[in-house]
N, C-alpha and C positions, 0 to 999 in steps of 0.2 A: 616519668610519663612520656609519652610516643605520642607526638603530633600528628596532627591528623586535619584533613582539610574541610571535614562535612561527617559528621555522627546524625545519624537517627537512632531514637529509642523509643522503647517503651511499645513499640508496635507493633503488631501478628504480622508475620512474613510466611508470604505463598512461595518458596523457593525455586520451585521448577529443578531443583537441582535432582539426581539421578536416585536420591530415596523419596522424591517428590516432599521431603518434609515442609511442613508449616509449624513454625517455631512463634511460641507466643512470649510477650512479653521481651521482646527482643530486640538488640541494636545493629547497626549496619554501620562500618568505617569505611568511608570512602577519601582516599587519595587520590590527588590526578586525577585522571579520568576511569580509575578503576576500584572496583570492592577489595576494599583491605583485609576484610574481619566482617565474620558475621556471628553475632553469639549473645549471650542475656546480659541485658542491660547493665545490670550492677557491674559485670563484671568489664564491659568495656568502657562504662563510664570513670571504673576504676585504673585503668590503664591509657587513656587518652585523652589529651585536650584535641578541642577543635576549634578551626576557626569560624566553623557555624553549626549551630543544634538546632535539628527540627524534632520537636516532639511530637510523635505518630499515637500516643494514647488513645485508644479507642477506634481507632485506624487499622488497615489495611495495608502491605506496602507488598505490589506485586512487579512481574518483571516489566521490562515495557512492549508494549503489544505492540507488532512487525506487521504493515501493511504491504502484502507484496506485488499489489498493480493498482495505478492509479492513471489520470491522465490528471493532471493540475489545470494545465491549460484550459477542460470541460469546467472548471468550476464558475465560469463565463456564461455557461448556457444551459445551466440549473433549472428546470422546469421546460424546456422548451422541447419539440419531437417527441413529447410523451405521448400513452397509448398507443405506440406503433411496433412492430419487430426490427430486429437490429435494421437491414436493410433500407427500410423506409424510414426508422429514427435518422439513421446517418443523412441521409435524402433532405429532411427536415429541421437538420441543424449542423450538426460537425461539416460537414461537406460543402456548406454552403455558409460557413462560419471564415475557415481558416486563409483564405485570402485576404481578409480586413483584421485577421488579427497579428496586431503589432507586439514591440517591445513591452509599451504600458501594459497592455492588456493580458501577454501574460504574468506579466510582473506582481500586478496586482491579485489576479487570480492564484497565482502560486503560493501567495501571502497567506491569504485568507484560507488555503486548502491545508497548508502545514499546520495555521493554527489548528483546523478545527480537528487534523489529526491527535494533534497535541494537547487539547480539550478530552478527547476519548482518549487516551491513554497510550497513543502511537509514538515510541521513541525511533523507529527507522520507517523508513517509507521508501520502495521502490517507484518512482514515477517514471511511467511508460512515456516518452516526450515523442512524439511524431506530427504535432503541429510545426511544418519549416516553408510556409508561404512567404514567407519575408527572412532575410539575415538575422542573426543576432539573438535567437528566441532562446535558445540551449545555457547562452548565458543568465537568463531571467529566470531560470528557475533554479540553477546554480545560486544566485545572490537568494532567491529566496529561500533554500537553505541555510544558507552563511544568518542570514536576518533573523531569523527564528532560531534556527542551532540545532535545527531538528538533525538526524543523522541520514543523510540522505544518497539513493543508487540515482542516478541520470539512466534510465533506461535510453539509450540517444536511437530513436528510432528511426524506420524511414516509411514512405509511402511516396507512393507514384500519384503525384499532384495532376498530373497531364491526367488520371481519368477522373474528376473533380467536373462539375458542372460547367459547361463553354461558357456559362456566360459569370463563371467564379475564377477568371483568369488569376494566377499567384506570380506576385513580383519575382519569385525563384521558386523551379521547378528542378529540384536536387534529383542528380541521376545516381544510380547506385556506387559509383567511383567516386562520387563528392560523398557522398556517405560515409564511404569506409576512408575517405580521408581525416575527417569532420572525428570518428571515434579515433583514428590513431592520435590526430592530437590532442581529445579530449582523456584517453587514456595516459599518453604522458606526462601533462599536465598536472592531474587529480592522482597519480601512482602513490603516492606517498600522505596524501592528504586524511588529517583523523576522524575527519567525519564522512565525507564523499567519497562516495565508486562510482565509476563506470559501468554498465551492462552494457550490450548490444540487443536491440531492438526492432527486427525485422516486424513489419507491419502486422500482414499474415500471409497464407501458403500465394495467393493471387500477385503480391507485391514485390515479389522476388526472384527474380531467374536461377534456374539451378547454381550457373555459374557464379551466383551472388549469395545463394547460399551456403557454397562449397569457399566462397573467400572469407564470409561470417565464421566461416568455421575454423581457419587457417587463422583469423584474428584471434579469435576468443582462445586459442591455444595461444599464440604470441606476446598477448597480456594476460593471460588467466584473468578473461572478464564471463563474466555471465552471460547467458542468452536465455531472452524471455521471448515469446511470441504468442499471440493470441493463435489456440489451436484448436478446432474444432470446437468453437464454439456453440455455432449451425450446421446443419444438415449441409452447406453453402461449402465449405472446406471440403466435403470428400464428392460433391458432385464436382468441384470444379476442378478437383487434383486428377478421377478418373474421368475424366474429359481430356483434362490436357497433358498432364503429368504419367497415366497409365496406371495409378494405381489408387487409392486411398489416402490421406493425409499421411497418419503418424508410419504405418510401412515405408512411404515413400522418403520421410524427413531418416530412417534410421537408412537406408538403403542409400543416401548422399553424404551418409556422415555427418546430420548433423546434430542427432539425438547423443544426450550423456547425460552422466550425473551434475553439469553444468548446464542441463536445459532445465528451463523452468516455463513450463507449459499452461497458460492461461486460459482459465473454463474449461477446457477437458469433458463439454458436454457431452458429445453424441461420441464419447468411446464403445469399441466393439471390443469383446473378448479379448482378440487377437492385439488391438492398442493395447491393452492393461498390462497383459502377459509381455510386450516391450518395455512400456514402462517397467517394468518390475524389473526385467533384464537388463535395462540399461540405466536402472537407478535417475530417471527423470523423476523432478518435483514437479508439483502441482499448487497451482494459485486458485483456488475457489474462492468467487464473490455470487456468492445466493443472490443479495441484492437484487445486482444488475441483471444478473440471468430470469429474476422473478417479473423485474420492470418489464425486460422486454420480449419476455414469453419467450427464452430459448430452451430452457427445459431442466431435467436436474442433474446436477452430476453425479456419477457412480459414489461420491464419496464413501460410503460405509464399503463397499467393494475395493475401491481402493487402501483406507487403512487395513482390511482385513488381510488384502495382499502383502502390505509390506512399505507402502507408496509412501513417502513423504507428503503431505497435506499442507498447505499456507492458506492463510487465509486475507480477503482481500476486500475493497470497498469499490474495485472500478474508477473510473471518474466520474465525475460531479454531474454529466450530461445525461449519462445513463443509471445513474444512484440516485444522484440529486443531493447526496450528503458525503460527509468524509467521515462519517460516525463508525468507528472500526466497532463500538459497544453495538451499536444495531446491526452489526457485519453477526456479532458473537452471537445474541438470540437468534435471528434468523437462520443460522448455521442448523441451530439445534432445532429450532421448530421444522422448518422446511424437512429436514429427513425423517422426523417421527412423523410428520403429517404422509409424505410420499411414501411409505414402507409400511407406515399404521402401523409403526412399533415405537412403542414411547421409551424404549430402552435403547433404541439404535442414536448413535452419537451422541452420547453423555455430556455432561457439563464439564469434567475435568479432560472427555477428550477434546472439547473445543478450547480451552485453556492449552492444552499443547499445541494443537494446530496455531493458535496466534500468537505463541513464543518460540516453544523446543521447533515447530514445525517451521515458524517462518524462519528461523535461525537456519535449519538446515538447506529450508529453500534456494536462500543467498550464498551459501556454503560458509556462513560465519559460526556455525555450531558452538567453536572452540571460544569465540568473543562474545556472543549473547543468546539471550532465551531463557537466562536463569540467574536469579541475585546466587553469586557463588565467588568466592576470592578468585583476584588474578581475571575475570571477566569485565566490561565495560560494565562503568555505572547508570544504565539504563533502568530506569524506573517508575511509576508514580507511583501514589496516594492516593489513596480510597475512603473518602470520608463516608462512611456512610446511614449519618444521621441526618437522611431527607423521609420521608411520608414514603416515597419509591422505594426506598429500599429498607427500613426499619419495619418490625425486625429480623436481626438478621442470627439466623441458625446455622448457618454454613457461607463461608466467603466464597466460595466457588459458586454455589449456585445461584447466592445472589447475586454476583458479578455478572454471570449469561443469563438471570431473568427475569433480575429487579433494579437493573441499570440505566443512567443515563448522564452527559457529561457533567454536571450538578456534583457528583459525587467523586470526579477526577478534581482533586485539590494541589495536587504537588506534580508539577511531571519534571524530572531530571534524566540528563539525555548527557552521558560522557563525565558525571559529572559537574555537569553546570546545569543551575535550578533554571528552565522557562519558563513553568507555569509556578508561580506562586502564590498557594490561599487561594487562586481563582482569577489570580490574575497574569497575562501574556505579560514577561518580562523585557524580551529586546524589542519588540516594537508597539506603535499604540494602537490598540485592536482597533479603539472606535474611528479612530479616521482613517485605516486601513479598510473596512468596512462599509465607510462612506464615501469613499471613492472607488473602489472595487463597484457600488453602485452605477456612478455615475458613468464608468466603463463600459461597463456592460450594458447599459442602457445605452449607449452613444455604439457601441457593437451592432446591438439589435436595432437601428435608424440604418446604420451603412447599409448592414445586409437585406435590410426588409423582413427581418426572422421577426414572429410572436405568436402567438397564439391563440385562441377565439375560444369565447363559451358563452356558451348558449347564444350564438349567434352575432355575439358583440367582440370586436375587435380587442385584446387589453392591449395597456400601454400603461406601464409604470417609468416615472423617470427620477430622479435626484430623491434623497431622503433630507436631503439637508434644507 
């Protein structure tokens, strides 16, 4: 018999692997942090002891879905600048947020945003971090990583605080050269680390001087780190690149070098022909979050255009400010309704293509293809469990399709990230939800007193404080 640290059986497995198979009645050996064996039950039950069985009967066991932009530190100001467009949301909360947010505050908010990735079924998560009003924040969502176990990218971004409201003065007003100091040692650091990477995180096309993003570029070859940047999101990206820059966003970003198959380019709204046909030429990925872009009326992405091209797809959830959830399951319906409803074709972006956008897609996005996106030997044990005997999702005729359109976290029972169980039965294992939860309250409610931030309806000021 062959030791073995963690067997599941008995369970229908989504593979994502390269015949797309789904194997019924099937077990999974997982060692270390990787799939040993994947094959029917009798016959690996026949050949391995473990030192833990989880019995998936009646169960689902799919890969684990790749979030590839978020902001953690928005999940602070959850409901607030709603009803507006990007511009005037940011006006309304972010902007007038990030000078009073401290250590706790993101500390706490990153807590609660992993879980609830980890709830829907998110085993990696790219967080875009460019809240740095104060020292010290990049580490708070570092530990919030480490805390939950989720597998997580530090997008370590930056922004130009000096154009922030005069009267939202920030304890530190990081210049582009404290930036790219801030990732050299944040890439040395995390180089070797089994769950944490580094990206590089330019704000957007406004927050960056040529000369700074021609040194982003000179990095991200020096560490093979990633580069994500929110890119034409609005119309706002190519008025203000031909105003000052002389030409259009994504021309201008390949024209400095700093477009690749290592750029991973966020909302990708307002693409022109002539974008796509770069992307395609320069093997750019793509992070679509329907979401966010639905909240805040920016408009829809080419997606079906772009798979049709060739384009790498990921799929995403934004941050908490502009989604209001970290639900990557309401990321995967929305994906799919939003382009039948925009094209009035109820065939355009299928159910199994949205399944690949938030595994095989997000895998490729991060350039981790080769370690995840698919339960397959020799790949990272990233996974949950899909129970799905709730009223939502029974009955079920096809796991794909109930997955993107009879889903909700209810039905995420197991999530294992590297091999080690965080969610188990339904419940957060390394930390304790309910008073992560209750103070995350109390946070953000003591946030919104500093800033003056809330919101009004129907004429009445609200103000919620402490649950406890």
């Amino acid at each position: 018999m062959q030791k073995t640290d963690l067997l599941i059986k008995n369970g229908t497995v989504i593979t994502m692997n390269k015949k797309r198979e789904i194997l019924y009645d099937c077990a999974i050996a997982v060692t270390g942090d990787r799939f040993t064996e994947i094959g029917p039950t009798r016959d690996l039950e026949s050949r391995y002891t473990a030192a833990k069985v989880i019995d998936a009967k009646g169960k689902f066991v799919f890969p684990g879905l790749i979030n590839t932009h978020s902001h953690l530190f928005q999940v602070l100001l959850k409901g607030l600048g709603r009803d507006k467009v990007l511009l005037d949301w940011l006006d309304s909360s972010v902007r007038r947020a990030i000078w009073q947010i401290d250590e706790e505050c993101v500390y706490y908010a990153a807590l609660v945003g992993c879980i609830e990735n980890i709830r829907s079924g998110t085993t990696t998560l790219l967080d875009y971090m460019y809240c740095h009003g104060k020292p010290g924040l990049d580490d708070m969502v570092l530990k919030a990583f480490e805390d939950t176990g989720i597998r997580g990218i530090l997008g370590r971004g930056y922004t130009n605080t000096k154009t922030l409201p005069v009267d939202c003065p920030c304890e530190l007003n990081e210049t582009e050269d404290m930036f790219f100091v801030e990732v050299e040692k944040l890439a040395g650091l995390y180089k070797d680390h089994p769950k944490i990477d580094i990206a590089l995180a330019p704000g957007i096309i406004w927050d960056v001087s040529e000369e700074g993003f021609k040194t982003i570029r000179q990095l991200a070859n020096k560490h093979g780190l990633l580069i994500t940047m929110h890119t034409v999101e609005t119309e706002d990206d190519d008025e203000y690149c031909l105003a000052n820059r002389g030409m259009r966003t994504v021309p201008y970003l390949k024209k400095i070098g700093l477009l690749g198959p290592d750029y991973l380019a966020v909302h990708s709204v307002h693409l022109q022909p002539e974008d796509i046909a770069i992307y395609r030429e320069l093997d750019v990925k793509v992070s679509h979050n329907p979401v966010s872009n639905m909240i805040l009326a920016s408009g829809v992405a080419p997606v079906p255009e772009l798979l049709r091209q060739g384009i790498t797809v990921s799929l995403a959830t934004d941050g908490a400010a502009s989604n209001d959830t970290q639900d990557m399951l309401e990321v995967l319906k929305t994906t799919a309704l939003l382009h039948k409803l925009h094209t009035r074709d109820a065939a355009v972006v299928s159910a199994n293509q949205v399944v690949e956008m938030a595994t095989l897609g997000g895998a490729k996005a991060i350039g981790k293809e080769d370690k995840l996106g698919s339960i397959a030997p020799g790949k990272k044990a990233d996974l949950f469990i899909y129970n799905p005997l709730t009223a939502k999702s029974t009955p079920v005729a096809d796991p794909i399709s109930t997955l993107i359109y009879s889903s909700g976290q209810s039905n995420v029972e197991t999530t294992i990230i590297g091999g080690e169980v965080v969610l188990e039965e339904g419940r957060i294992v390394k930390v304790n939800e309910r008073e992560v939860l209750l103070k995350l309250q109390e946070v953000a409610a003591a946030l919104r007193t500093r800033t003056k931030l809330g919101n009004t309806q129907w004429g009445q000021r609200i103000s919620i404080g402490s649950f406890r």
